[in-house]
N, CA, C and O atoms as CSV, one atom per row, in Angstrom:
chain,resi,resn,atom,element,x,y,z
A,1,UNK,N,N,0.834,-1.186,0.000
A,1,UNK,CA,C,0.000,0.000,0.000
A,1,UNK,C,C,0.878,1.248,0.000
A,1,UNK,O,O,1.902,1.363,0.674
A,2,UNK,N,N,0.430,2.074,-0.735
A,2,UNK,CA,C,0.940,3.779,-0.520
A,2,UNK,C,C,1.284,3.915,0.441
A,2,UNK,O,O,0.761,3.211,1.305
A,3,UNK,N,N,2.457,4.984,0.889
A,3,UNK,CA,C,2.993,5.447,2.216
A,3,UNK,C,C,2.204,6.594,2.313
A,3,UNK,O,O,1.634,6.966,1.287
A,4,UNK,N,N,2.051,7.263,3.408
A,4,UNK,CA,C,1.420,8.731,4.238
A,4,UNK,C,C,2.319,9.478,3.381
A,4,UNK,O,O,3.527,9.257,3.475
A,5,UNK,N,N,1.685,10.723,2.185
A,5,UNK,CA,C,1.824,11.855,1.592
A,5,UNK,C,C,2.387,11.376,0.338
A,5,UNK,O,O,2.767,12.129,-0.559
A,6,UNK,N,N,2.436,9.926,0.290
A,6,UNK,CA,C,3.657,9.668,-1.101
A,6,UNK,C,C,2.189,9.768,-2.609
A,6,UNK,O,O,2.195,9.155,-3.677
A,7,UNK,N,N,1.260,10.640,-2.143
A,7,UNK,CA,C,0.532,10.515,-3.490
A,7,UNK,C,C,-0.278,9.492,-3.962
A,7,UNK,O,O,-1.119,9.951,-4.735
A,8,UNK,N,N,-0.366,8.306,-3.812
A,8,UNK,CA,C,-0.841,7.338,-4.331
A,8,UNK,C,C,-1.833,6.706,-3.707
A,8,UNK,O,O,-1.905,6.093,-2.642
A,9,UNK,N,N,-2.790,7.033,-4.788
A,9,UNK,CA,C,-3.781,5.652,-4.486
A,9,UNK,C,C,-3.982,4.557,-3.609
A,9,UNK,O,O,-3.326,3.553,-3.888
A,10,UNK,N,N,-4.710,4.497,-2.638
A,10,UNK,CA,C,-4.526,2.849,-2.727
A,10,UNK,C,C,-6.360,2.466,-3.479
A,10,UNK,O,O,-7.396,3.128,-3.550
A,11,UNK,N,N,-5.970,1.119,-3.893
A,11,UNK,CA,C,-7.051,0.917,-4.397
A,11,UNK,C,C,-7.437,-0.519,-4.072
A,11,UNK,O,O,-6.591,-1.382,-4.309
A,12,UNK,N,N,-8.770,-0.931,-3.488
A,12,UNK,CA,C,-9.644,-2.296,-3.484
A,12,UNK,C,C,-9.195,-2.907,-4.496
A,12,UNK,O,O,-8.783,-2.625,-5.622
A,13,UNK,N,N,-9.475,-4.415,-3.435
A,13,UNK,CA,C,-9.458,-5.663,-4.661
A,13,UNK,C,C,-10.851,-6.659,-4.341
A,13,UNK,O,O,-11.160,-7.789,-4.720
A,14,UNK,N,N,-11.569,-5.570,-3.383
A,14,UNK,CA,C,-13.220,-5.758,-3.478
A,14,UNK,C,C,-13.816,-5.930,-5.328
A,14,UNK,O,O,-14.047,-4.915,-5.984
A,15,UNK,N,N,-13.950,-7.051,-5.805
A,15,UNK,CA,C,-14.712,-6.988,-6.960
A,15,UNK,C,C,-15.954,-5.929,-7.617
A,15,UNK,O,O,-16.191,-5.526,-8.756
A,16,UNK,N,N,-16.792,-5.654,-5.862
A,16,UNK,CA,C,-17.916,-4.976,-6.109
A,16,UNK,C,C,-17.762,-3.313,-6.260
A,16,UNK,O,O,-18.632,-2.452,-6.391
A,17,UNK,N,N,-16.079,-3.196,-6.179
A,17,UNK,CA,C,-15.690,-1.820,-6.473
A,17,UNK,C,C,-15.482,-1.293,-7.636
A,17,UNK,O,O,-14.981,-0.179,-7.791
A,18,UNK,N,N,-15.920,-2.192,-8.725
A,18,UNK,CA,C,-15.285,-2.129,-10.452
A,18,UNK,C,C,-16.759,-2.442,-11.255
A,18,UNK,O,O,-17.806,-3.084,-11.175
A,19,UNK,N,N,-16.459,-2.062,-11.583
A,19,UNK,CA,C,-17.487,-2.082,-13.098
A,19,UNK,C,C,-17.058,-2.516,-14.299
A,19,UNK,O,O,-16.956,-1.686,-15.203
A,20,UNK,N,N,-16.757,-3.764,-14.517
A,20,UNK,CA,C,-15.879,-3.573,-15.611
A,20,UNK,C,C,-16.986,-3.389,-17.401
A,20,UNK,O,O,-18.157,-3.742,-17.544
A,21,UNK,N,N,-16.278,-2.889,-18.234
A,21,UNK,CA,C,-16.581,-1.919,-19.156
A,21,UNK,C,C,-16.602,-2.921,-20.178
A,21,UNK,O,O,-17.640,-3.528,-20.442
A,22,UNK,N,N,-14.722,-3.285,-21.206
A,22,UNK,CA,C,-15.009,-3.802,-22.230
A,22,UNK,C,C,-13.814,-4.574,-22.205
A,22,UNK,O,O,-12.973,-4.222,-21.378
A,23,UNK,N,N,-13.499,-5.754,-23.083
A,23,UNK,CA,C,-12.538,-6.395,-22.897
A,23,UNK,C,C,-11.460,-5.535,-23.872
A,23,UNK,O,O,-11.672,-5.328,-25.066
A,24,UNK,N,N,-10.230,-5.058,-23.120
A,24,UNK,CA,C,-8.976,-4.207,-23.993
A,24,UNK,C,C,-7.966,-4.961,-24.422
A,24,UNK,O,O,-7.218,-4.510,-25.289
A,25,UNK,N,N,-7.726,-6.518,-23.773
A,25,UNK,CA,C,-6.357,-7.534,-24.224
A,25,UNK,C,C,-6.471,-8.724,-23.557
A,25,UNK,O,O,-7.306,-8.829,-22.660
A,26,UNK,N,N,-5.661,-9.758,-23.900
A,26,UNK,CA,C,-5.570,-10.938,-23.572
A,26,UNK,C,C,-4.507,-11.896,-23.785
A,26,UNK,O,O,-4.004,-11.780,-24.902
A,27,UNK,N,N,-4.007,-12.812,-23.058
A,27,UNK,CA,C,-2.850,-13.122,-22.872
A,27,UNK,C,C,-3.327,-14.475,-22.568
A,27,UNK,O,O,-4.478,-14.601,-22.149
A,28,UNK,N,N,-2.461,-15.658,-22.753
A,28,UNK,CA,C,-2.450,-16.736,-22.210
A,28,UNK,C,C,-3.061,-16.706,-21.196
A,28,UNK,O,O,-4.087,-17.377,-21.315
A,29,UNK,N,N,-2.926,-16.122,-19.925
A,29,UNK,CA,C,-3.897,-16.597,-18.979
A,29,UNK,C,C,-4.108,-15.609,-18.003
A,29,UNK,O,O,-3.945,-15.483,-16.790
A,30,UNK,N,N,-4.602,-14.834,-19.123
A,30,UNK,CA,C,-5.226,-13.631,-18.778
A,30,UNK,C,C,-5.773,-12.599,-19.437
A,30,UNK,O,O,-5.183,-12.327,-20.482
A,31,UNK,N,N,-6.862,-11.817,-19.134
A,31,UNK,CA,C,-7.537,-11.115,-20.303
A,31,UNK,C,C,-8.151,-9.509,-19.254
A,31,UNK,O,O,-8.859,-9.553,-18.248
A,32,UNK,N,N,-7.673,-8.450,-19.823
A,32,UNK,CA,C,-7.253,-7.300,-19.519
A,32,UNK,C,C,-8.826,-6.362,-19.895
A,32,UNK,O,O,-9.268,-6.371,-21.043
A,33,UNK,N,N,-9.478,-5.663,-18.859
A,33,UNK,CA,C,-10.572,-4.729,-19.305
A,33,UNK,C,C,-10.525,-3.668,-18.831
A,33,UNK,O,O,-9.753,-3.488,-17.889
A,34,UNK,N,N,-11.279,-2.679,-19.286
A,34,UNK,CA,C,-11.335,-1.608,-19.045
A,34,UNK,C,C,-12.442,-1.331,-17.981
A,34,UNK,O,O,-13.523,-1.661,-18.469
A,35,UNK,N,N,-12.570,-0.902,-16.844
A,35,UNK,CA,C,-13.812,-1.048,-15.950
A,35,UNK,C,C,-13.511,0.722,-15.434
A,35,UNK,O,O,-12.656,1.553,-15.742
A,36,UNK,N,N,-14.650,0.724,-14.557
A,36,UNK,CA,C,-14.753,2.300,-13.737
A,36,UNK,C,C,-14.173,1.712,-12.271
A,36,UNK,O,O,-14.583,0.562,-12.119
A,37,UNK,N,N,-13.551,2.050,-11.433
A,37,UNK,CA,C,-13.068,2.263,-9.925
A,37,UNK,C,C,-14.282,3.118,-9.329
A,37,UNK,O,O,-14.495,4.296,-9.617
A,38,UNK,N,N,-15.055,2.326,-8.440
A,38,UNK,CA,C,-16.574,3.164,-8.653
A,38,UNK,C,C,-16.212,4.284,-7.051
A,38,UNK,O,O,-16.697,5.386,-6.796
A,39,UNK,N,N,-15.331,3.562,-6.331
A,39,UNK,CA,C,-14.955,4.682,-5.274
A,39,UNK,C,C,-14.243,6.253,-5.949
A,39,UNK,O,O,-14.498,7.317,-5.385
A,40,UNK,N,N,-13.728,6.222,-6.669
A,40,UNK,CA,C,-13.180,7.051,-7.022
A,40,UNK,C,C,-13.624,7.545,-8.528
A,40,UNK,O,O,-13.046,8.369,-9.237
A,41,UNK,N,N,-14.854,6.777,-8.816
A,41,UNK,CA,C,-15.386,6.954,-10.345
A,41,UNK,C,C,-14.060,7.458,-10.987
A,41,UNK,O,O,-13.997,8.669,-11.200
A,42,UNK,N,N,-13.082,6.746,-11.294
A,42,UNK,CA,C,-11.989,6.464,-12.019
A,42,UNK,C,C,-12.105,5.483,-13.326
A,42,UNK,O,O,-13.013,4.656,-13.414
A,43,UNK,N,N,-11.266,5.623,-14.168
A,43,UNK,CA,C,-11.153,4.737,-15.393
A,43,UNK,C,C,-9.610,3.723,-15.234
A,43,UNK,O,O,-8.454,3.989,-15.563
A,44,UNK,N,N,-9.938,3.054,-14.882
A,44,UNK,CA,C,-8.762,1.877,-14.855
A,44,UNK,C,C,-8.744,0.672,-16.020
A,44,UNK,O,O,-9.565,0.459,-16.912
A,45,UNK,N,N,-7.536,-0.019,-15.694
A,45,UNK,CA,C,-7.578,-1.042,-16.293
A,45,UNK,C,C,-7.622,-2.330,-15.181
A,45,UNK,O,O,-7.456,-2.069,-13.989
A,46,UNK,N,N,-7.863,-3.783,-15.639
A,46,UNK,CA,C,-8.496,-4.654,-14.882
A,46,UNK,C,C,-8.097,-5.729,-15.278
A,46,UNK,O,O,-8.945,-6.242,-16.008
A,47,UNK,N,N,-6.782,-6.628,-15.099
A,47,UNK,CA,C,-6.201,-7.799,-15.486
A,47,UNK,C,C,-6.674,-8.873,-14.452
A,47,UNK,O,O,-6.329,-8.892,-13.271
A,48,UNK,N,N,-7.687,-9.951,-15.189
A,48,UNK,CA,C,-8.465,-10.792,-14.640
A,48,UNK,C,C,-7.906,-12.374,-15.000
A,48,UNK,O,O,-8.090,-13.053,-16.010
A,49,UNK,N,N,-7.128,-12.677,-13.713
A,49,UNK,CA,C,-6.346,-13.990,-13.882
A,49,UNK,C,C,-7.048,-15.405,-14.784
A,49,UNK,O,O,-7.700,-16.093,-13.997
A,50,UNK,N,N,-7.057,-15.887,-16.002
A,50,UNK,CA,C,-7.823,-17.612,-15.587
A,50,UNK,C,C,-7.186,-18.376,-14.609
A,50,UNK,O,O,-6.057,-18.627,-15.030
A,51,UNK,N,N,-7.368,-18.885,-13.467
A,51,UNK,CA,C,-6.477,-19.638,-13.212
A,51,UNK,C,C,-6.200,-21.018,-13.171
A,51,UNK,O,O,-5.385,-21.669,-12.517
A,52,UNK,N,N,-7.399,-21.455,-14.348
A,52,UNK,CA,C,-7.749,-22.833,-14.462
A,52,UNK,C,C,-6.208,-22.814,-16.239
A,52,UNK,O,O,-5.421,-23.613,-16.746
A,53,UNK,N,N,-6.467,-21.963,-16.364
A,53,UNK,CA,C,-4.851,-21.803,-17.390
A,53,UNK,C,C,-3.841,-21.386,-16.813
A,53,UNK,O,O,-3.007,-21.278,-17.712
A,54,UNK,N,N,-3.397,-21.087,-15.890
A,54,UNK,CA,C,-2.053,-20.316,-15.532
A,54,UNK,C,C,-1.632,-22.029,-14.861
A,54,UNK,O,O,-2.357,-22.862,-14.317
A,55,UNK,N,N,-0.123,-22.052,-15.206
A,55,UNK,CA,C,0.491,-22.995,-15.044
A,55,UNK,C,C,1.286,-23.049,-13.851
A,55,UNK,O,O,2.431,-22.627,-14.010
A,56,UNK,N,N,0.969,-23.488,-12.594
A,56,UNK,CA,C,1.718,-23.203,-11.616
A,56,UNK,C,C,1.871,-24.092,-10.868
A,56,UNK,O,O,0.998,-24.933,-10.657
A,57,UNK,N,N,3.396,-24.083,-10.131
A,57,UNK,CA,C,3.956,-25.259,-9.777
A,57,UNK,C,C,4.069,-25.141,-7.820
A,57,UNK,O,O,4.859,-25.663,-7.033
A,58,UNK,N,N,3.006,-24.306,-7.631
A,58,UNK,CA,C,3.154,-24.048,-6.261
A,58,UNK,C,C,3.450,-25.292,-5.433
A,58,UNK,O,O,3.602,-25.201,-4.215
């Protein structure tokens, strides 16, 4: 998270804080949208893991 005065954002990873909009990209195992940040009625972007594709050897 942001430090005290360093400017920045912090922002939710509450789902019900996004709106997402339209799909902008996609990647192997993952696909990128454009949504609103509804606390801050902001325009972000929104990289939404598959994780039934991401290959991981945890």
């Amino acid at each position: 998270m942001g430090k005290l005065g360093s400017g920045r954002k912090n922002y939710s990873v509450l789902p019900t804080d996004y709106k997402l909009l339209e799909e902008i990209g996609y990647g192997a195992s993952a696909t990128v949208y454009r949504a609103i940040y509804l606390p801050f009625n902001e325009v972000v972007a929104v990289k939404c893991l598959d994780l039934d594709r991401c290959n991981s050897n945890l």
